[in-house]
NUMARKOL-882605 format. One record per residue (C-alpha): x, y, z; residue number from 1; residue in one letter. Coordinates in Angstrom, 1 decimal, m for minus. Each point is the difference from the previous one (the first is absolute). Layout:
BEGIN
       c1       c2       c3   pos   code
        X        Y        Z   NUM      A
...
% end
This chain:
BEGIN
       c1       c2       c3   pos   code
    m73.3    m50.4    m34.6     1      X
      1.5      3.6      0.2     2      X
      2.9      0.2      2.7     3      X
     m0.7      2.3      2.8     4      X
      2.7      3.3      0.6     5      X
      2.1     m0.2      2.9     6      X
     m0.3      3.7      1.1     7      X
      0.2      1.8      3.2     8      X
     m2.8      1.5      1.5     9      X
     m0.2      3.9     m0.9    10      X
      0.6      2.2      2.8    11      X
     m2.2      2.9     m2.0    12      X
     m2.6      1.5      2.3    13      X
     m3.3      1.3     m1.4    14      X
     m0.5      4.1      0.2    15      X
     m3.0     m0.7      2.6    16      X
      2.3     m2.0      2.4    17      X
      3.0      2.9     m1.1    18      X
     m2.1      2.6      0.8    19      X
     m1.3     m1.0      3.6    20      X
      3.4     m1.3      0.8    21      X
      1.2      4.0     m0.6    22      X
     m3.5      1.5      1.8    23      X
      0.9     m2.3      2.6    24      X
      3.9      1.5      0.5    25      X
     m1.0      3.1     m0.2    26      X
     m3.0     m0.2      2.6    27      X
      2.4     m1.2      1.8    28      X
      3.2      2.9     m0.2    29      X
     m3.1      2.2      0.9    30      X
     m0.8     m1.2      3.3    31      X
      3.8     m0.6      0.8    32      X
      0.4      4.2     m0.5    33      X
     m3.6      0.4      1.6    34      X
      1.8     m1.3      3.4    35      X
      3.2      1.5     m0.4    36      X
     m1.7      3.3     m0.3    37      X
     m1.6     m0.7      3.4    38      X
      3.2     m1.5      1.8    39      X
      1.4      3.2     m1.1    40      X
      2.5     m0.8     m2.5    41      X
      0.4      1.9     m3.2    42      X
      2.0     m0.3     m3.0    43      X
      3.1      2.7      0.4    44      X
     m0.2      2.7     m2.7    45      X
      2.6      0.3     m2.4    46      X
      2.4      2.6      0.3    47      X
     m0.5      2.3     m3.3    48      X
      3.3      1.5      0.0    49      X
      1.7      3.8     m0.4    50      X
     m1.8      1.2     m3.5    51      X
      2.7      1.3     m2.0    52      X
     m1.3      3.6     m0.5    53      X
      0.5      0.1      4.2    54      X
      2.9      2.6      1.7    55      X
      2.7     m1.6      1.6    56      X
     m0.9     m3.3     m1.1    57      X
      3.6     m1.0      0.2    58      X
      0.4      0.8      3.7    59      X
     m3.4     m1.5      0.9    60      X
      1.2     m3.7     m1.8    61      X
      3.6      0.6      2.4    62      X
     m2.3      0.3      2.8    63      X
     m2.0     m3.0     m0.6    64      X
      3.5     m1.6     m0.8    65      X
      0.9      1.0      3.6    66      X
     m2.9     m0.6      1.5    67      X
      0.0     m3.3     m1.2    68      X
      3.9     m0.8      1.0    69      X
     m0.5      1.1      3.3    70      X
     m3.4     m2.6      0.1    71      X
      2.6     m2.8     m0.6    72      X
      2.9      1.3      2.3    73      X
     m3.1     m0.2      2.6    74      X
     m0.7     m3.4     m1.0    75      X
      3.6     m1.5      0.5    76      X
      0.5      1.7      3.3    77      X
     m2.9     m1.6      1.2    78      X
      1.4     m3.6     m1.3    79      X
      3.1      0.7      1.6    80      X
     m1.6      1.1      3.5    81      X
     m1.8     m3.2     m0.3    82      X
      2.7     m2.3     m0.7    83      X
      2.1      1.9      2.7    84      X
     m2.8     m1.1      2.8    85      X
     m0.5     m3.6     m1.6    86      X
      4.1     m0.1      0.4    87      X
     m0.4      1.2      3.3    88      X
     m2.8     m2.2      1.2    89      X
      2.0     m3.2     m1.4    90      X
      3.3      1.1      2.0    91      X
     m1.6      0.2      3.2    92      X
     m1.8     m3.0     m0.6    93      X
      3.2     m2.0     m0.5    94      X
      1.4      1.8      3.1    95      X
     m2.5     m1.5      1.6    96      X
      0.9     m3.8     m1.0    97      X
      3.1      0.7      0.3    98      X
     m0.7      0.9      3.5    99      X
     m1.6     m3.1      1.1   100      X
      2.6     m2.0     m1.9   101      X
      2.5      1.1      2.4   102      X
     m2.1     m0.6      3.5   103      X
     m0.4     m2.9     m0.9   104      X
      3.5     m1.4     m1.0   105      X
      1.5      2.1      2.7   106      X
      3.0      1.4      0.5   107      X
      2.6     m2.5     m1.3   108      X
     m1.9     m0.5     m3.1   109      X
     m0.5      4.1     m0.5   110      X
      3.8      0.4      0.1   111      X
      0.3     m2.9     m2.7   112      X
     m2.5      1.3     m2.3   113      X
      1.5      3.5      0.8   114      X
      3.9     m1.7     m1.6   115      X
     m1.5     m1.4     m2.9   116      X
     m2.1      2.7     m1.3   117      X
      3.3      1.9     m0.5   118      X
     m0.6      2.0     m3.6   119      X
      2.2     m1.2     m3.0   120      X
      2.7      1.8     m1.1   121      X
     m1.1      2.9     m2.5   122      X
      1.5     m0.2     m3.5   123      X
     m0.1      3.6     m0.1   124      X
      2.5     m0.2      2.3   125      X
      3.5      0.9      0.0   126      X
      1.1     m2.8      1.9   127      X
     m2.2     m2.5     m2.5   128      X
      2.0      1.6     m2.5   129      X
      3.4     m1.2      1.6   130      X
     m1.0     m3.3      0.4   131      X
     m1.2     m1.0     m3.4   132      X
      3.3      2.1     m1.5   133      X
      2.3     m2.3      2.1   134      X
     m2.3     m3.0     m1.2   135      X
      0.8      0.9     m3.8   136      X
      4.0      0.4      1.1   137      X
      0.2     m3.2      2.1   138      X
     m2.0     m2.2     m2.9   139      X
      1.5      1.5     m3.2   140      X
      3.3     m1.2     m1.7   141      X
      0.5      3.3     m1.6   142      X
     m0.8      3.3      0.8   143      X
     m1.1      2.6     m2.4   144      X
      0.6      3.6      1.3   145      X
     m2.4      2.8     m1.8   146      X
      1.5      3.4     m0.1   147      X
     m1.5      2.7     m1.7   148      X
      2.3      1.7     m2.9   149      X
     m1.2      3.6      1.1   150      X
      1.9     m0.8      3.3   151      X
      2.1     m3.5     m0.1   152      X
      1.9      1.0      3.4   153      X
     m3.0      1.0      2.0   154      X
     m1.6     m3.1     m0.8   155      X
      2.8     m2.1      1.1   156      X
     m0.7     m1.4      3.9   157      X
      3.9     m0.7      1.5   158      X
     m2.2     m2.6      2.5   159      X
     m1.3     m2.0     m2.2   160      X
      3.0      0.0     m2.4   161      X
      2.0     m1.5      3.5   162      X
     m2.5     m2.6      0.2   163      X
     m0.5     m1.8     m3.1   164      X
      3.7      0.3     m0.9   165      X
      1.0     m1.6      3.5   166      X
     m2.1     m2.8      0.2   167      X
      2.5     m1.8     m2.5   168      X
     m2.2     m1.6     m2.3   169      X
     m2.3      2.4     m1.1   170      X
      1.1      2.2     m3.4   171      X
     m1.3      3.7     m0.5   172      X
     m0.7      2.1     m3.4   173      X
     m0.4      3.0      0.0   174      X
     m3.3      1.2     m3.0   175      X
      0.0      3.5     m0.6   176      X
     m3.9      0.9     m0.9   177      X
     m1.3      3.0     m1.7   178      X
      2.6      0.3     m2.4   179      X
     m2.2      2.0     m2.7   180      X
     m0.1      3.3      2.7   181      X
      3.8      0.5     m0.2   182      X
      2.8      1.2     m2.9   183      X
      1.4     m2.6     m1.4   184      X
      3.3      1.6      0.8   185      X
     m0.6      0.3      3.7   186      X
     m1.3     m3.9     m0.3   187      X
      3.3     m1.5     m1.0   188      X
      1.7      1.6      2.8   189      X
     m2.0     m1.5      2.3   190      X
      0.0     m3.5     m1.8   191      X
      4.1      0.4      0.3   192      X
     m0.3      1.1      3.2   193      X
     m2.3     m2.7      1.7   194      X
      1.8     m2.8     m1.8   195      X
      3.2      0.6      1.9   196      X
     m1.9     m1.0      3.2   197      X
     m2.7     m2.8     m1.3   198      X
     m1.7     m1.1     m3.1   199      X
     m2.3      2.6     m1.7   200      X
     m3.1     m0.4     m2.4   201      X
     m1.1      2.6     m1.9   202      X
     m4.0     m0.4      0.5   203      X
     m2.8      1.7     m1.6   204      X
     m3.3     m1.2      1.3   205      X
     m3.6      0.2     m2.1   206      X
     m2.3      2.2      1.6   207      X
     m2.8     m1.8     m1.2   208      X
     m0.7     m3.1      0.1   209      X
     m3.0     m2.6     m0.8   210      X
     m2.0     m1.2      3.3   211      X
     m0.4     m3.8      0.6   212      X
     m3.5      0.6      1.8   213      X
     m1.3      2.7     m2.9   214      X
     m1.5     m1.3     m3.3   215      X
      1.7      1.5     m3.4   216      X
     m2.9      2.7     m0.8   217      X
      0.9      1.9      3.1   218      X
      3.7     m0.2     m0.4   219      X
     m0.3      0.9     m3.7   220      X
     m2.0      2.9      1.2   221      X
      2.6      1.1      2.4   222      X
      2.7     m0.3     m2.3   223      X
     m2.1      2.7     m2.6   224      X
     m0.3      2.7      3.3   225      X
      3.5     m0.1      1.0   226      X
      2.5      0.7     m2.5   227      X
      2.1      2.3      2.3   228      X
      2.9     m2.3     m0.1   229      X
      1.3     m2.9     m2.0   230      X
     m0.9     m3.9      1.4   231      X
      3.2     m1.4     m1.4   232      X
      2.4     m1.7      2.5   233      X
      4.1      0.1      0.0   234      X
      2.5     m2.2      1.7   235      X
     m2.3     m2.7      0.7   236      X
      2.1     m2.6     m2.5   237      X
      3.0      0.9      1.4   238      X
     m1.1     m0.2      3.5   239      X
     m1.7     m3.5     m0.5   240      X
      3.4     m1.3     m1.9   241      X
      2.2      1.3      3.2   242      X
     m2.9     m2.0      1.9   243      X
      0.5     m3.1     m2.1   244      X
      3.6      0.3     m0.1   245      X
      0.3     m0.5      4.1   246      X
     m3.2     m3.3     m0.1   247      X
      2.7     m1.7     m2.3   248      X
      2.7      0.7      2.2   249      X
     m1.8     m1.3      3.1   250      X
     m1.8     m2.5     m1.9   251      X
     m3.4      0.1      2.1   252      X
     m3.3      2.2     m0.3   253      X
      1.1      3.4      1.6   254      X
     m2.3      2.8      2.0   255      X
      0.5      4.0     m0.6   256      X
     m0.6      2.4      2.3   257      X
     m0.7      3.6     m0.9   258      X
      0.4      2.5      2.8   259      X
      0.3      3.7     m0.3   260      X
     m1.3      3.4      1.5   261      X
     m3.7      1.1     m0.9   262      X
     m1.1      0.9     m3.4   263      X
      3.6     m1.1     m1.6   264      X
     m1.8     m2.5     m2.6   265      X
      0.3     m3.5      2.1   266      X
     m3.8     m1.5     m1.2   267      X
      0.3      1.2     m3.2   268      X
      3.5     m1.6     m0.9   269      X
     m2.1     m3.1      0.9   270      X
     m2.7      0.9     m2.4   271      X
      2.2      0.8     m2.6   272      X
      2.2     m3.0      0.3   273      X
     m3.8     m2.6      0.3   274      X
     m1.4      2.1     m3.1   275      X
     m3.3      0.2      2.0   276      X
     m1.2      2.3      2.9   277      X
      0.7     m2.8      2.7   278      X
      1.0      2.6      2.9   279      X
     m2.0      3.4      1.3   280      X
      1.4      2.9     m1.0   281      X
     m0.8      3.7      0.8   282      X
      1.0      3.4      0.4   283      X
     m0.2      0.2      4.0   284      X
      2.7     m1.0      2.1   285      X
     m0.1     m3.5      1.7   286      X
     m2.6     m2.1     m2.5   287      X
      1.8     m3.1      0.4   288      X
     m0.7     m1.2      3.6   289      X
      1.3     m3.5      0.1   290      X
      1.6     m2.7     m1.7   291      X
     m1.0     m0.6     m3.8   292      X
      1.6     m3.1     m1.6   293      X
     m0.2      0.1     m3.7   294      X
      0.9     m3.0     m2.7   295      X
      2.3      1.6     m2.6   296      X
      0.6     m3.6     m1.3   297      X
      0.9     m3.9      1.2   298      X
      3.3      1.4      1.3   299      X
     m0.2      3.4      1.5   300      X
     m2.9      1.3      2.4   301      X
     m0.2      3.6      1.2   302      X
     m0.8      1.6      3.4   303      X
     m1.7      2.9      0.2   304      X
      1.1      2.1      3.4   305      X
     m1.3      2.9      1.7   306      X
      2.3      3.0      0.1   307      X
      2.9      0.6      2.1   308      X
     m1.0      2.1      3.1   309      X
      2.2      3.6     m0.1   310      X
      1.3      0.9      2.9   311      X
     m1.1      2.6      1.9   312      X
      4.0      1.3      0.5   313      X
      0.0      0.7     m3.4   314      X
     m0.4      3.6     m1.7   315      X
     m3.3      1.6     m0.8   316      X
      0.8     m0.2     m3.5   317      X
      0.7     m3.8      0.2   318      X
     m3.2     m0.5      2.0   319      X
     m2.1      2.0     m2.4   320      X
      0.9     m2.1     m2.9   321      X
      0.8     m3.4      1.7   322      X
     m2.2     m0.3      3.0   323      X
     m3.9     m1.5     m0.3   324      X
     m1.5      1.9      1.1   325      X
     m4.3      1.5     m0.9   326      X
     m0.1      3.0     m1.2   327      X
     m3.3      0.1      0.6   328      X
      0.2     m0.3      3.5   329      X
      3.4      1.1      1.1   330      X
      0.7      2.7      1.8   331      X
      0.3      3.7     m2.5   332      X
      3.2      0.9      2.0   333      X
      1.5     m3.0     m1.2   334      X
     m1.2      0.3     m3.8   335      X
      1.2      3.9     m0.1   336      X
      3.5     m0.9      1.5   337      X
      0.3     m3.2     m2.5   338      X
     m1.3      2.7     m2.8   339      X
      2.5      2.5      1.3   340      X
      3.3     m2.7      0.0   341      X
     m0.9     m0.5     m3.9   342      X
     m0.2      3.7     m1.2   343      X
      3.2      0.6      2.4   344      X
      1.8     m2.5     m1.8   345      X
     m0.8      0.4     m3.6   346      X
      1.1      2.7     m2.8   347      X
     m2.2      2.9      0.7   348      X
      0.2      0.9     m3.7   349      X
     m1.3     m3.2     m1.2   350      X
     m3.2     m0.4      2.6   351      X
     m0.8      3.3     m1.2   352      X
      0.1     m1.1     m4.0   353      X
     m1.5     m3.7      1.0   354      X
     m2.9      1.6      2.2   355      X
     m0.4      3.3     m2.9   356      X
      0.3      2.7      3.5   357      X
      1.5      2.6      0.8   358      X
      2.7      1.4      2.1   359      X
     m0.5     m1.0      3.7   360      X
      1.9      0.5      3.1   361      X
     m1.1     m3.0      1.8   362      X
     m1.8     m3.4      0.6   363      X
     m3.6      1.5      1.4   364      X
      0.0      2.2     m2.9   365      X
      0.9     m2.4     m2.7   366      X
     m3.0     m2.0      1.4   367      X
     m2.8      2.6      0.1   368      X
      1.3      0.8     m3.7   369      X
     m0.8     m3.7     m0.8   370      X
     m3.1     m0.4      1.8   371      X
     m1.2      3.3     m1.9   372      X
      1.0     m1.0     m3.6   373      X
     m1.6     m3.5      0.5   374      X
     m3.0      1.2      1.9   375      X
      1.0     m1.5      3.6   376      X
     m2.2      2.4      2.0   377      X
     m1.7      0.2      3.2   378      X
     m3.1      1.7      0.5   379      X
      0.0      3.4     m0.9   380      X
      2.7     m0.4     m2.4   381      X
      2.8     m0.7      2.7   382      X
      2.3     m1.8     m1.6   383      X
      0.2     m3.8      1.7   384      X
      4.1     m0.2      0.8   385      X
     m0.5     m3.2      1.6   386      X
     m1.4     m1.9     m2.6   387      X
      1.9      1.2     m2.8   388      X
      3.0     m1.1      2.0   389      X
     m1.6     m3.3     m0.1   390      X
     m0.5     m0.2     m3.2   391      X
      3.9      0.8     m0.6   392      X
      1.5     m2.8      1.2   393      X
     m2.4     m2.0     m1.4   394      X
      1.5      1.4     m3.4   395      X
      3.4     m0.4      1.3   396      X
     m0.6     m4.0      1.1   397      X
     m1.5     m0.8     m2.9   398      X
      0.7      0.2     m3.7   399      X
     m1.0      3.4     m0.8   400      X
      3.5      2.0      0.5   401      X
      2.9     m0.8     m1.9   402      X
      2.9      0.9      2.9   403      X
      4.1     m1.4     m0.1   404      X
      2.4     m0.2      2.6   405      X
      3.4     m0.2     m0.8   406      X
      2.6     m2.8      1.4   407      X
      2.4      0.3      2.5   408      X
      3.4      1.4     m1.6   409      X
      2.0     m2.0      2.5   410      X
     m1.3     m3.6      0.2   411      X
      0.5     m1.6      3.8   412      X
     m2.2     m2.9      0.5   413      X
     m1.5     m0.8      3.1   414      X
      2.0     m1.3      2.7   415      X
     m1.9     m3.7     m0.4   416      X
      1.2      0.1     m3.1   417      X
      3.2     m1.6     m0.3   418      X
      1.8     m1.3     m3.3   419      X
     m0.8     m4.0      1.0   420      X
     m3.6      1.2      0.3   421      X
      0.2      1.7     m3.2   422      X
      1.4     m2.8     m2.0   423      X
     m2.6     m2.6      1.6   424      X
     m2.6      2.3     m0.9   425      X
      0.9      0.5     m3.9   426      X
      0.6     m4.5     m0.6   427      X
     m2.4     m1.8     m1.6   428      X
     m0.4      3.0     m2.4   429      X
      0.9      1.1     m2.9   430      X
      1.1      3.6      0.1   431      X
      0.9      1.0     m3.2   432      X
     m3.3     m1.5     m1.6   433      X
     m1.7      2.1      2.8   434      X
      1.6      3.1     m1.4   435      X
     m0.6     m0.2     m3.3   436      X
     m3.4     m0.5      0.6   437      X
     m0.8      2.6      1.8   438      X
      1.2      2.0     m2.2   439      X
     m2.3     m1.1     m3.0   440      X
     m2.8      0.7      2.4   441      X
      1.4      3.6      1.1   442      X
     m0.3      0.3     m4.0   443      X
     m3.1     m1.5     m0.3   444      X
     m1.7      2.3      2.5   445      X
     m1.4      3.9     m0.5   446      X
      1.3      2.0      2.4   447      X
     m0.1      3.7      0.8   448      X
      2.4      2.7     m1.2   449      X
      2.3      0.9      3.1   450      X
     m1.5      3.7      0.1   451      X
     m3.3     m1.4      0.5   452      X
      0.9     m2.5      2.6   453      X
      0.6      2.0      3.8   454      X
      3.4      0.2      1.2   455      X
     m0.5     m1.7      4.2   456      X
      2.3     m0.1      2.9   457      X
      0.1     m3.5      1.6   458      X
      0.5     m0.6      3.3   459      X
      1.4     m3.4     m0.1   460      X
     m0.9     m3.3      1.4   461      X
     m3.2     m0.4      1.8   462      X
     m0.1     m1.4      3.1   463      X
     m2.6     m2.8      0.5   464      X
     m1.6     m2.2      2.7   465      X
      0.5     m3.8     m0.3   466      X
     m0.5     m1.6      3.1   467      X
     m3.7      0.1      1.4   468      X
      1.2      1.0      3.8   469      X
      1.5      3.2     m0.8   470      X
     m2.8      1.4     m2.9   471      X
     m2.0      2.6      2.3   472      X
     m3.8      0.5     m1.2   473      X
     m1.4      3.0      0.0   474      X
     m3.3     m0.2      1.6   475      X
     m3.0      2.7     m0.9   476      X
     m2.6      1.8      2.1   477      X
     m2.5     m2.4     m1.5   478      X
      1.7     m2.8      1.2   479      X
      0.8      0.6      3.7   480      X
     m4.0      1.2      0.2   481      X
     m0.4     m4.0     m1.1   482      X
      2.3     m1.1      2.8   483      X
     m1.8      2.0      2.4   484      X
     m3.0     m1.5     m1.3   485      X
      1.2     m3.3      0.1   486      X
      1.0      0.1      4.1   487      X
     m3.6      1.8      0.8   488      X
     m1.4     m3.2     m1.6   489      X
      2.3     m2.0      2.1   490      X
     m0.7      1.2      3.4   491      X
     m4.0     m0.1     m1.2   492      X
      0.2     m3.9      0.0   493      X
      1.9      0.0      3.7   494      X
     m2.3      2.3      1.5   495      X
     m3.4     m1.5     m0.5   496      X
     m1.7      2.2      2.8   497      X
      1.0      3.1     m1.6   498      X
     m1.5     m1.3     m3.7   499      X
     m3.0      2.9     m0.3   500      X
      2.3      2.9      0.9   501      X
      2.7     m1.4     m2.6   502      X
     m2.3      0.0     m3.1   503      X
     m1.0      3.4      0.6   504      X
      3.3      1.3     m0.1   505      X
      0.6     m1.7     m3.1   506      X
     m2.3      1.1     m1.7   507      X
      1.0      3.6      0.9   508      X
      3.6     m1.2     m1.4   509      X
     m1.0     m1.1     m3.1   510      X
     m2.3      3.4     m0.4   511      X
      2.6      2.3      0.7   512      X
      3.3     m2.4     m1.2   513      X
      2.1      1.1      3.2   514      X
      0.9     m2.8      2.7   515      X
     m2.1      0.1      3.2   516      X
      1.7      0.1      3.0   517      X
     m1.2     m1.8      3.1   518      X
      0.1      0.9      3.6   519      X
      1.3     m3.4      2.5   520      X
     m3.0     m0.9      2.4   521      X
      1.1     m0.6      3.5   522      X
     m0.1     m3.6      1.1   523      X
      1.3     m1.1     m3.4   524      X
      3.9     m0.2     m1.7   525      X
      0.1      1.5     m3.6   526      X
      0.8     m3.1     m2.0   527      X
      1.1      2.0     m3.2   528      X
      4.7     m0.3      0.0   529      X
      1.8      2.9      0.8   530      X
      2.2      2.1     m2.8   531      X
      4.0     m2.0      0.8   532      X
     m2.2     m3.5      0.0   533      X
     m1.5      1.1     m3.3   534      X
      3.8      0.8     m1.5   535      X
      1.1     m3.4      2.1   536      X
     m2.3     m1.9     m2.2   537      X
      0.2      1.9     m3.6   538      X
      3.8     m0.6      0.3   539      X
     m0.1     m3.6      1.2   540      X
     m2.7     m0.7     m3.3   541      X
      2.3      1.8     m2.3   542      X
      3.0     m2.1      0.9   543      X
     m1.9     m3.4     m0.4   544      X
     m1.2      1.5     m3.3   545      X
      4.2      0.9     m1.4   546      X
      1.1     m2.2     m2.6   547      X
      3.5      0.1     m0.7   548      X
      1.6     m0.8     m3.0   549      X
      2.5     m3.1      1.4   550      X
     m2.3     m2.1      1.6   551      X
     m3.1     m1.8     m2.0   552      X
     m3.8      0.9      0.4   553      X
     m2.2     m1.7      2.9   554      X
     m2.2     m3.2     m1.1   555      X
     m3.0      2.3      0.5   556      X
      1.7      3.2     m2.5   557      X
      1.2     m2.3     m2.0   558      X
     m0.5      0.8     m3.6   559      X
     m0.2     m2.6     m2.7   560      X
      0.7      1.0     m3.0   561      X
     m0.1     m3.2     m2.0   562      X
     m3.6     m0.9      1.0   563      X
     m2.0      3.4      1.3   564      X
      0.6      2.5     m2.8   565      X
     m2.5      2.1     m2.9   566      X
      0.9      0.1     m3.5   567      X
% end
């Protein structure tokens, strides 16, 4: 008996079912267009195009261009208006709860809710700044204090120096960063110089360095786009040996602080020293905003601080270079006189062969010179003064102008800087190692001829702000509207009667972004504080908020750095 074949049933139609199957669809796409014709809908045409024999057929594709653009700049203002009023709808609407909230719980519990919906501090603030910088300084065995070669002096803070070498137990090194943007001549002085007073590294950090959180192929392809400057590091062995050197001395696992003024290289010592990108680093002012502990090994941690505040005392020229400050949104006075203070210091001779310009007589010149050889213009081919001024410090605080100053010809050191102090500051290490060290790396490192490099005036010591009680912030026109804001709410949820006639004014203040002001109604005692109780209370806050460096943290500000800490 033959064995039957264990096949699956063909899925082959005949042509006669084939063929009705496709009558059938099309009969059917027929009477579909049959009642779209009647409902009205018709298939849009396709646009043929400019023929290329046409005139103008250039300007006529811009036009479409711009007829197009303009379709789309339509279309977003539209979704804007509409989220506006949906943002709008959803604020009064949480007035209104809000509202009800607070009839109900009454008075007592108003006031309550009122004390602990106080705002956080901001860590844009300068004050936030203080506090995690005298964190660093309370928690670290040794302080490392970044100075910038270009300006060694002016990056020294007198304060600071005071405070780490008299709480007793504490040790402070001195890294001098940026080596590769001075001669080596006018190096060495400094490294003699500075090592009178406190031990001194030789430092210079790599620029760029591999990101934990990035794979390889983007990395790699970063490395291949910037080859502006070399990624190799210096002073990193000799730094981590001085390092080592002090852990077998005190025989326990130590912690490092490194403080300094903006943009003088603090994160990126820390990179350089880990051999990964562990901290943020940048070219504006102020990137690190709190503290950043990072594992070097089992024995030494880092702390990563936020810059010393300058003082406001201080010169123009020492708060152009040292000060955080946006130069995006700071005020153009400010940027020209900073501008100003570095031209007024340097060798005229020099800017003019650095910058490739001409004779000029003074700053505002100088500057519309610049803006018109780099194309900084206005409309109308004005040239933009204010922005090229911005963009000069920005070439003076970063890495892109090789500038010296040279060392004071009669050393005095600082009156908090006695001989004991000296000595107690310079055990534990070994000096002479130090010093030849240094110099292998002053070897080892390319750096400019001393025509190239700009010949600059220092104006000393900067002046900085410590203690969070006397650091005075700087608040902007956008920020006092907020306030404002922030007390009409207030008085909204007290005054429930006057609800309706509150929202409307609102709205007109968020419209037209200027503060409404509001007339008393008889019968009824304005609930909003006067202007001395307002200063009572911001003075009172800022005292309980001061920190000073003898006395330990609250329980609550406590900062533990064993447990809570990033890698």
């Amino acid at each position: 008996m033959r064995r039957p074949k264990l096949r699956k049933a063909s899925k082959r139609l005949t042509c006669h079912k084939r063929y009705k199957i496709q009558k059938k669809i099309r009969e059917h796409h027929r009477k579909v267009r049959k009642e779209a014709k009647k409902r009205g809908h018709k298939k849009p045409k396709k646009d043929p195009g400019i023929p290329s024999a046409a005139p103008f057929k250039e300007e006529l594709l811009r036009e479409a261009e711009q007829r197009k653009q303009r379709l789309e700049e339509l279309k977003q203002k539209q979704k804007l208006n509409r989220q506006k009023e949906h943002e709008k709808k959803r604020k009064l609407e949480a007035k209104k709860n809000a509202a009800k909230v607070t009839e109900k719980d009454g008075k007592e519990s108003s006031g309550k809710s009122k004390a602990m919906a106080k705002k956080l501090p901001d860590k844009n603030s300068k004050k936030s700044f203080c506090r995690e910088l005298n964190k660093v300084i309370e928690a670290s065995d040794v302080v490392l204090e970044v100075l910038d070669a270009r300006d060694p002096m002016g990056c020294r803070c007198p304060q600071l120096e005071q405070a780490v070498t008299c709480s007793g137990d504490k040790k402070l090194l001195l890294v001098l960063n940026k080596i590769d943007l001075v001669p080596k001549e006018n190096l060495e002085k400094w490294l003699n110089y500075l090592n009178k007073e406190f031990p001194t590294v030789a430092f210079k950090s790599a620029t760029l360095m591999k990101d934990k959180t990035m794979p390889d192929q983007f990395t790699k392809r970063r490395a291949r786009v910037d080859l502006s400057r070399t990624t190799e590091c210096f002073g990193s062995k000799c730094l981590l040996r001085v390092l080592q050197e002090y852990v077998k001395t005190q025989n326990k696992a130590i912690q490092v602080g490194v403080v300094g003024f903006p943009n003088v290289g603090k994160s990126s010592i820390i990179n350089s020293l880990k051999g990964v990108r562990a901290c943020n680093v940048g070219l504006a002012r102020g990137v690190t905003k709190s503290v950043q502990i990072v594992h070097v090994d089992k024995q030494t941690k880092m702390l990563d601080s936020p810059s010393i505040i300058a003082d406001p005392t201080n010169s123009s020229l020492a708060l152009a270079l040292r000060s955080i400050i946006d130069t995006e949104k700071s005020d153009s006075a400010e940027v020209l006189e900073g501008a100003d203070a570095i031209l007024n210091h340097c060798n005229k001779q020099q800017v003019m062969i650095r910058y490739t310009m001409p004779d000029f007589r003074n700053t505002e010149e100088f500057l519309t010179l610049l803006a018109q050889k780099r194309g900084v213009l206005k409309k109308g081919g004005v040239p933009d003064v204010e922005n090229i001024a911005k963009l000069l410090l920005c070439d003076w605080t970063g890495a892109k102008v090789s500038y010296h100053t040279q060392p004071p010809e009669s050393p005095r050191p600082p009156p908090y800087l006695t001989e004991d102090k000296i000595a107690e500051m310079r055990d534990c290490f070994n000096l002479k190692k130090l010093e030849e060290e240094n110099t292998t790396t002053v070897q080892a490192v390319k750096s400019p001829s001393p025509s190239s490099s700009i010949i600059f005036q220092s104006d000393g010591m900067t002046n900085g702000t410590i203690e969070e009680h006397k650091v005075i912030e700087e608040a902007s026109e956008w920020e006092n509207l907020e306030t404002s804001k922030e007390e009409e709410e207030e008085e909204d949820f007290t005054e429930s009667d006057d609800q309706d006639e509150d929202e409307e004014e609102e709205d007109v203040e968020e419209e037209s972004n200027v503060p409404v002001t509001r007339k008393a109604k008889p019968g009824k005692r304005q609930t909003s504080p006067t202007n001395s109780e307002k200063q009572r209370a911001e003075s009172e806050h800022s005292n309980s908020l001061s920190i000073s460096l003898d006395k330990t943290a609250d329980e609550d500000d406590a900062y533990d750095f064993n447990t809570d800490y990033v890698e």
